[in-house]
C-alpha positions, 0 to 999 in steps of 0.5 A: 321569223325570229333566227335561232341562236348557233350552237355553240361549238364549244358545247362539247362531245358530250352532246354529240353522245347526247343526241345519238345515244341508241337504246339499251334495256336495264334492269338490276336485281332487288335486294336480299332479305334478311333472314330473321331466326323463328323464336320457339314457343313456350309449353303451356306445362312451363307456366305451371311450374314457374316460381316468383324465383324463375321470373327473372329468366322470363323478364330477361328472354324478353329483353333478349327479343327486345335486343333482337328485334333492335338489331334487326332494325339497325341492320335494315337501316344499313342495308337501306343506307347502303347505295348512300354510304357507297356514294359518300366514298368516292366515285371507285365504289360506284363507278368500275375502277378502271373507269373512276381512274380516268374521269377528271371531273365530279359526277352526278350519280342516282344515289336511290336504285329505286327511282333510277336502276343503273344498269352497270355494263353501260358504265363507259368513258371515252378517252378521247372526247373525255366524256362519262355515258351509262344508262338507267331504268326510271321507275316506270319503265323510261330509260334515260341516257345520261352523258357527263363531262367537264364543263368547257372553259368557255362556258367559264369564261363567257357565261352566255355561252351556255345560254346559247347553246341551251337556246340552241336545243329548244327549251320548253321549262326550266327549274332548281334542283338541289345541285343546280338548275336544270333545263328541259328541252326538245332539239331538233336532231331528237325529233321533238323528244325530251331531254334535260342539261345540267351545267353544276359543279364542274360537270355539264350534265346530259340526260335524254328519256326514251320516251316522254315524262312528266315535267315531276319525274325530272325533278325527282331524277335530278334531286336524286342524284349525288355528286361523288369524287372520281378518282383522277379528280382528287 
């Protein structure tokens, strides 16, 4: 029988977050409505009192409603936008500020609520081992425990230790997202059940499914997601 590979100690507390994570429920709210101003109708008397004069009134209340319903749509495309434009100003708008403080490296976060809800009270860092933890809900009702650190020099210095310690947790499959490829596997300290690393940008990346999901929905989990700046990190 073929021996398989040691994991490499080097790996990180990260995994050790990794492989004993318990589960926690998440949901978050859906966004408002924005309210939209009925328009008043016109009386029926008023048509038989317009003049060629008085037309003009009538082509301007229709451009007013062509002004409105413009600035209806832009404000609904910023409110689409808005998880995105958070993302783009660092990680103190999407991670707590005494948290975003502390991290010391880039962090991968969902930047669409609708495929992966983070529940905001499991946003948690752990000062000693240096490792970034929260949960999200993923369309469909899986949660994902996802656990981030900085990549550990030795996985700089020896590339082949990463692979090692990918070897070590069981891969099945593999694939390249936009921000790095991703590996798919099924340590045996899980019990045969779905987990996925990521080593990109600085970050070596954990995420474990509370239950099993389609080899489609890690990709869209993992395309998702958005690199923001932590603050200590600048």
């Amino acid at each position: 029988m073929k021996e398989r590979p040691p994991r490499s100690a080097t790996a990180g507390p990260a995994l050790d977050q990794h492989l004993r994570r318990p589960v926690t429920p998440s949901t978050l709210p859906l966004p408002p409505r924005l309210p939209v101003r009925p328009v008043a109708p016109t009386s029926a008397a008023a048509h038989h009192t317009v003049t060629p004069r008085t037309a003009k009134p009538k082509r301007s209340f229709t451009v007013s409603r062509k002004v409105l319903v413009i600035a209806l749509s832009t404000a609904l495309l910023l409110a689409a936008a808005s998880g995105v434009v958070k993302l783009s100003h660092g990680a103190g708008q999407v991670l707590p500020p005494a948290i975003a403080s502390k991290v010391n490296f880039a962090v991968f976060y969902p930047a669409n609520d609708k495929l992966v809800a983070v529940e905001r009270k499991s946003i948690s860092f752990n000062d000693q081992a240096g490792v970034l933890s929260y949960t999200g809900r993923l369309l469909g009702g899986a949660d994902l425990y996802i656990n981030q650190q900085a990549t550990p020099e030795s996985f700089v210095d020896i590339p082949q230790a990463y692979d090692k310690l990918i070897a070590s947790l069981l891969p099945y499959g593999n694939f390249d997202t936009v921000n790095g490829r991703v590996s798919l596997t099924k340590p045996k300290e899980l019990q045969g059940n779905q987990s996925a690393v990521m080593n990109a940008k600085g970050t070596l990346m954990f995420v474990r499914a509370s239950s099993n999901i389609t080899d489609s929905q890690w990709r869209q989990v993992f395309n998702s997601l958005k690199l923001i700046e932590s603050s200590a990190a600048k």
